[in-house]
MARTORKOL-432675 format. One record per residue (C-alpha): chain; x, y, z. Coordinates in steps of 0.5 Angstrom, whole numbers. Example, Ala and Ser with C-alpha at 12.3 -4.5 7.8 and 13.67 -1.06 7.14 Angstrom:
BEGIN
(node "A",(25,-9,16));
(node "A",(27,-2,14));
END
This chain:
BEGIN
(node "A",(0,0,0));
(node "A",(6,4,1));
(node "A",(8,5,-6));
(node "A",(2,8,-10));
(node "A",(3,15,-9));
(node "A",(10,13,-11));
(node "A",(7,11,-17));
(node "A",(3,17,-17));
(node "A",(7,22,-16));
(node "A",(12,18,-21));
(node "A",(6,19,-26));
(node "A",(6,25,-26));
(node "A",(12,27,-27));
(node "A",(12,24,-33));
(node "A",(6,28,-35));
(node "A",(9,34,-34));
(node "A",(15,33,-38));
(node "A",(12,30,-43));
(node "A",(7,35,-45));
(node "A",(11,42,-46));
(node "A",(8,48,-43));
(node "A",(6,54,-48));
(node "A",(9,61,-47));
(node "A",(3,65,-44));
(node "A",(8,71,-45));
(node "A",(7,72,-52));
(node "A",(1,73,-54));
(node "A",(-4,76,-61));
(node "A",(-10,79,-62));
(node "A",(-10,78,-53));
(node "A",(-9,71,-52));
(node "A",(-4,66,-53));
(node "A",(-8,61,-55));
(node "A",(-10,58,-62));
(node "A",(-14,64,-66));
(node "A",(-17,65,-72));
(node "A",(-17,72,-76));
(node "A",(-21,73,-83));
(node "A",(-20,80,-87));
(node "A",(-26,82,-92));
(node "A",(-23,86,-97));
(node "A",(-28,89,-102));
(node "A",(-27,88,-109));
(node "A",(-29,91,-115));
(node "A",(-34,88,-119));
(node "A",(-30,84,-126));
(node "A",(-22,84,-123));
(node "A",(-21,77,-126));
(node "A",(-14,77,-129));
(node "A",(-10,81,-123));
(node "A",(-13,83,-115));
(node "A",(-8,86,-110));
(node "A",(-11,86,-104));
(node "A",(-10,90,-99));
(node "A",(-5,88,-94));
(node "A",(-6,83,-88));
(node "A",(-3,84,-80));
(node "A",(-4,82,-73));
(node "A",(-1,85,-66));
(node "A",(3,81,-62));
(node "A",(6,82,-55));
(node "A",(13,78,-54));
(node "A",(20,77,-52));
(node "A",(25,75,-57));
(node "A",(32,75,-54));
(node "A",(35,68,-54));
(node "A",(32,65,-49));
(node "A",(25,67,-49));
(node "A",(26,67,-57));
(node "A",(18,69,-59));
(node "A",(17,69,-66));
(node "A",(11,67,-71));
(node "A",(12,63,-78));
(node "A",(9,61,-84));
(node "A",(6,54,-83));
(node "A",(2,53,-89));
(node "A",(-1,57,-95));
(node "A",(-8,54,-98));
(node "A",(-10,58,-105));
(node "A",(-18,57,-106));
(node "A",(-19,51,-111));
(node "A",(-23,55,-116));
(node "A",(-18,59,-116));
(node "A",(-13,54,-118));
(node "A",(-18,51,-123));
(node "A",(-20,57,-127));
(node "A",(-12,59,-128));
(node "A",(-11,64,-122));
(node "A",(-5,59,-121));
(node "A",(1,66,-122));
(node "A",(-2,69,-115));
(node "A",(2,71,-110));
(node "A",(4,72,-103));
(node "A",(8,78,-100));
(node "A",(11,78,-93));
(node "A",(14,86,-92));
(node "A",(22,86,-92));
(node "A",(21,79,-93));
(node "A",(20,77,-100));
(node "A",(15,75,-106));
(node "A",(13,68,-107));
(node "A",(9,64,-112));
(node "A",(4,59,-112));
(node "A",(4,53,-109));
(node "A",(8,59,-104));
(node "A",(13,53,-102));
(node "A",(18,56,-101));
(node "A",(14,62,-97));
(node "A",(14,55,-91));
(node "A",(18,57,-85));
(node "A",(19,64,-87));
(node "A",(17,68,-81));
(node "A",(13,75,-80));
(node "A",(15,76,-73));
(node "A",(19,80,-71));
(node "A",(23,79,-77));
(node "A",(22,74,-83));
(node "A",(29,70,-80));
(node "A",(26,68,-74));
(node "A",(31,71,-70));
(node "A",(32,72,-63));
(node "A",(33,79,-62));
(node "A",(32,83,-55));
(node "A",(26,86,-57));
(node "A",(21,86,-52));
(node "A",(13,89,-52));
(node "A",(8,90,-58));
(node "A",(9,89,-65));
(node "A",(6,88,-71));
(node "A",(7,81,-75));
(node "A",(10,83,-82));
(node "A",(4,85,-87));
(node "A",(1,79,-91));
(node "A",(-1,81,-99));
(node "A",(-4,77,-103));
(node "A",(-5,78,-111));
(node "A",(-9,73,-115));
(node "A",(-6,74,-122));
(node "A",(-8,69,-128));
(node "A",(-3,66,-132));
(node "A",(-3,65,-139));
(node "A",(-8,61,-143));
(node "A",(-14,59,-144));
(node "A",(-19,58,-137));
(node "A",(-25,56,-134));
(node "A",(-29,61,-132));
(node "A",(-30,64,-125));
(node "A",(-36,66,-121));
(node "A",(-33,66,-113));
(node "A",(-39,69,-108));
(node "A",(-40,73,-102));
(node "A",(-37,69,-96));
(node "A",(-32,64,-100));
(node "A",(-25,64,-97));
(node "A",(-18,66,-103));
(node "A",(-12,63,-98));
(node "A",(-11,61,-92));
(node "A",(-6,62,-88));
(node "A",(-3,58,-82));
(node "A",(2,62,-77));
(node "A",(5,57,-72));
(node "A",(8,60,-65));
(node "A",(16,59,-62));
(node "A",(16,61,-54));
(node "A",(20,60,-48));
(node "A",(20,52,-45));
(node "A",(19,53,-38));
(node "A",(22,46,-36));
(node "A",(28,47,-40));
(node "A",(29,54,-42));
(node "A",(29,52,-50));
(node "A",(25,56,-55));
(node "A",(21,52,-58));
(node "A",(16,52,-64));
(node "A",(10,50,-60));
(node "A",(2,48,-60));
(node "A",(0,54,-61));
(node "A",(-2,57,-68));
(node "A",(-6,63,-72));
(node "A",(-10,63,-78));
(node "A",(-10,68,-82));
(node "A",(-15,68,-87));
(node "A",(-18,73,-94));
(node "A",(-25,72,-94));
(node "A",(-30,75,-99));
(node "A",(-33,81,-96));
(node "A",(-42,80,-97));
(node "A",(-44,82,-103));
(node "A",(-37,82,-107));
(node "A",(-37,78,-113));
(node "A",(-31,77,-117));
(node "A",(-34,74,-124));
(node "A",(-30,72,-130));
(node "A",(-33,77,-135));
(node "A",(-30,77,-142));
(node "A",(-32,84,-147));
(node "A",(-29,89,-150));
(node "A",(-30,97,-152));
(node "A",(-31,100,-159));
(node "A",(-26,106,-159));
(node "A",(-26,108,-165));
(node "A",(-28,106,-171));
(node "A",(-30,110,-178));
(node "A",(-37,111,-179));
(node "A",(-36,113,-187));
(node "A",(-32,110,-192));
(node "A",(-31,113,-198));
(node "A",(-29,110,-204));
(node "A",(-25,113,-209));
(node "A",(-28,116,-216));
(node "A",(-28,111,-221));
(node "A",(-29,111,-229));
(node "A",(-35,108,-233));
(node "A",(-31,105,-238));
(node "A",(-26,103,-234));
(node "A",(-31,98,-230));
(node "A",(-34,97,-236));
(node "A",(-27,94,-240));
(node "A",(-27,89,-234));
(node "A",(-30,82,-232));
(node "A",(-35,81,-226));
(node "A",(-32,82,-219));
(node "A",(-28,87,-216));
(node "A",(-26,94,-217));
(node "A",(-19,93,-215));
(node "A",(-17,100,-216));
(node "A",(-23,102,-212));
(node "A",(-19,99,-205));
(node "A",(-20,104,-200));
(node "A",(-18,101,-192));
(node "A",(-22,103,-186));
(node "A",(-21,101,-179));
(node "A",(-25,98,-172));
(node "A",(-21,99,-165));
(node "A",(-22,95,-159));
(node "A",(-20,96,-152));
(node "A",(-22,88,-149));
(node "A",(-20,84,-143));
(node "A",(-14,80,-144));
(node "A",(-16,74,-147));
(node "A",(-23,75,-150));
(node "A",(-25,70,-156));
(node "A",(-29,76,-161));
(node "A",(-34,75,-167));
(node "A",(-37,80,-171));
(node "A",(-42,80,-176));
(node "A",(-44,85,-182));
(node "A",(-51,86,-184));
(node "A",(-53,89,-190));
(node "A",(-58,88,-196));
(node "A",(-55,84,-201));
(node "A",(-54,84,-209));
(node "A",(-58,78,-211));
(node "A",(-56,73,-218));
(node "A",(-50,74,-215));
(node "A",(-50,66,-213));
(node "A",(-46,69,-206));
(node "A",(-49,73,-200));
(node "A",(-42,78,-200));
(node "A",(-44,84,-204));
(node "A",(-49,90,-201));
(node "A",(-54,92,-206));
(node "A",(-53,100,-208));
(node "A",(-58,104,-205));
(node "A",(-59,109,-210));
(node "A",(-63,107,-216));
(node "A",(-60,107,-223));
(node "A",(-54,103,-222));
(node "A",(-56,97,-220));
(node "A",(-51,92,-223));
(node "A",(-46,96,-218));
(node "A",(-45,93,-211));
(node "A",(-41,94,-205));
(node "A",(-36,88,-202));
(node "A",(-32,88,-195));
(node "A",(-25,84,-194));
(node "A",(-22,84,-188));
(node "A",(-15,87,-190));
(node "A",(-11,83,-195));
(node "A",(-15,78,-195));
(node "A",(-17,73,-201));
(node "A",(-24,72,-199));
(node "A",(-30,77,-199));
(node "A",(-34,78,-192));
(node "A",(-40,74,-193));
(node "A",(-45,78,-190));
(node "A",(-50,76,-184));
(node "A",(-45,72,-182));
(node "A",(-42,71,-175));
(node "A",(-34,71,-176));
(node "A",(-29,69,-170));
(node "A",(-24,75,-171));
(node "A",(-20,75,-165));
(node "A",(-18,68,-161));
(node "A",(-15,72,-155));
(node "A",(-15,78,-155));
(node "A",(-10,83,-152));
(node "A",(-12,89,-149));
(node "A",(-12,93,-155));
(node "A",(-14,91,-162));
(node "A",(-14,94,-169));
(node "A",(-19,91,-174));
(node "A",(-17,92,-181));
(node "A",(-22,91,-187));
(node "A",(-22,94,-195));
(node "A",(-28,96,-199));
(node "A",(-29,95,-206));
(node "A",(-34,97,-211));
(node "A",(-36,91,-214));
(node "A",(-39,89,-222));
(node "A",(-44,84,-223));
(node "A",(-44,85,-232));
(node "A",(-49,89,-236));
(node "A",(-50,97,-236));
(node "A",(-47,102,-231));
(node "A",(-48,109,-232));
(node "A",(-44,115,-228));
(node "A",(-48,116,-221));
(node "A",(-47,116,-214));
(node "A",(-47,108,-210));
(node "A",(-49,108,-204));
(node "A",(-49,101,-200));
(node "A",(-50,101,-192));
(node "A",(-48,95,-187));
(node "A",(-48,95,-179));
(node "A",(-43,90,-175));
(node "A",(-45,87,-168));
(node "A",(-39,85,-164));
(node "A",(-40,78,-160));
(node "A",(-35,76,-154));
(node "A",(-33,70,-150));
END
């Protein structure tokens, strides 16, 4: 009977070795236990290519001289996998003074934002604020899914564990205790993936040179090619954008194709009007939809060439008038 405290007290001993004893001394955000925080930056509708977001910092209160050596580091860094999956696979994560990294940010791993990103043991004692945290979601190259994230869903996840002072044995230790930092989409933020392009400028006549009646008489059926007269269509587009066009007009008939406008103005009948993209071999059929561009950069120029054109019999000198409208389209 004599020996069962003995045991007891031999049992506990162990226990308290065993089981290391967390720094109450350095502590974030007021406690020194295990803490999650979440930052809900507000986002511009249709940034689906680049987003920097605002930068990321807790206040923490420690010792880093070498025998308490308080310090916080970069555990792991979870990028959201719709992101993963819709391109947003160039994005980074910053640590002021301490660095940029790419994802999979593994080389972020063991970087530390407090005091410094070395996890040095200094003999700076009281409250500082951890190093910012900025994350920018970036889309590589190439051709992606499309991306709809909504209000509450998490970007990235960032877990911070805690060295602190080991009571038993006066050794800093990178203990139990860990923070969570994570970007969360404020309530009402979108980030849609949204493909489209602006007109900034384009010309709304063209005008065709003067050309002569016998000239067009002593040639066969087609084109004038005398006639050539350029005219342009310019773009400002999200990067990447997949864009149609589409002419419509009302077409010459007996031609046996759909790529001549008929003129307006009565009397010269057998004289039409046809649309090329630049130095092109084939004429624009019209009513249509054309892919124009695979993937757009952010800003594009269209060129196209006007002609007139002569179907065969009669011509008499006069005005040709012939009117079309383009439709843009994009994915």
């Amino acid at each position: 009977m004599k020996r069962v405290p003995f045991l007891l007290l031999q049992l506990l001993i162990i226990f308290w070795f065993v089981t290391p004893a967390k720094t109450y001394a350095f502590a974030c955000g007021g406690t020194s236990n295990n803490v999650s925080y979440t930052y809900f930056p507000s986002l511009e509708r249709d940034e689906a290519v680049t987003i920097a977001l605002p930068p990321f910092s807790i206040k923490c209160n420690g010792f880093t001289s070498p025998n308490m050596g308080d310090a916080l580091r970069i555990v792991s860094v979870t990028l959201n996998s719709k992101l993963i999956n819709s391109g947003f696979v160039d994005s980074t994560l910053s640590i002021a003074d301490g660095g940029t990294f790419t994802y999979p940010f593994s080389d972020a791993i063991n970087k530390c934002v407090w005091i410094d990103q070395n996890c040095g043991m200094t003999n700076f004692t009281g409250s500082a604020w951890t190093k910012a945290l900025t994350l920018t979601l970036k889309r590589a190259a190439g051709t992606w899914p499309d991306l709809s994230m909504y209000s509450g869903e998490n970007l990235i996840t960032v877990v911070l564990q805690q060295r602190g002072y080991h009571t038993h044995d006066s050794i800093p230790y990178w203990g139990p205790v860990y923070i969570t930092m994570t970007y969360r989409l404020r309530e009402g933020s979108i980030i849609p993936q949204t493909y489209t392009c602006d007109i900034n400028t384009y010309d709304n006549t063209v005008d065709l040179p003067a050309a002569k009646v016998s000239d067009i008489l002593a040639q066969s059926p087609g084109k004038v090619s005398s006639s050539k007269t350029r005219f342009n269509i310019q773009l400002g587009c999200k990067a990447k954008t997949r864009v149609s066009l589409q002419f419509t007009g009302t077409t010459m008939s007996d031609t046996g194709t759909d790529d001549v406008l008929v003129n307006q103005i009565a009397g010269n009948e057998n004289i039409g009007i046809q649309l090329y993209r630049a130095d092109a071999g084939t004429a624009i059929t019209f009513n249509n939809k054309y892919l124009v561009i695979n993937s757009a950069d952010a800003t594009e120029n269209l060129d196209f060439d006007a002609y007139y054109y002569y179907k065969g019999g009669s011509v008499v000198a006069g005005i040709i008038k012939s009117i079309s409208t383009f439709t843009f389209s994009y994915e």
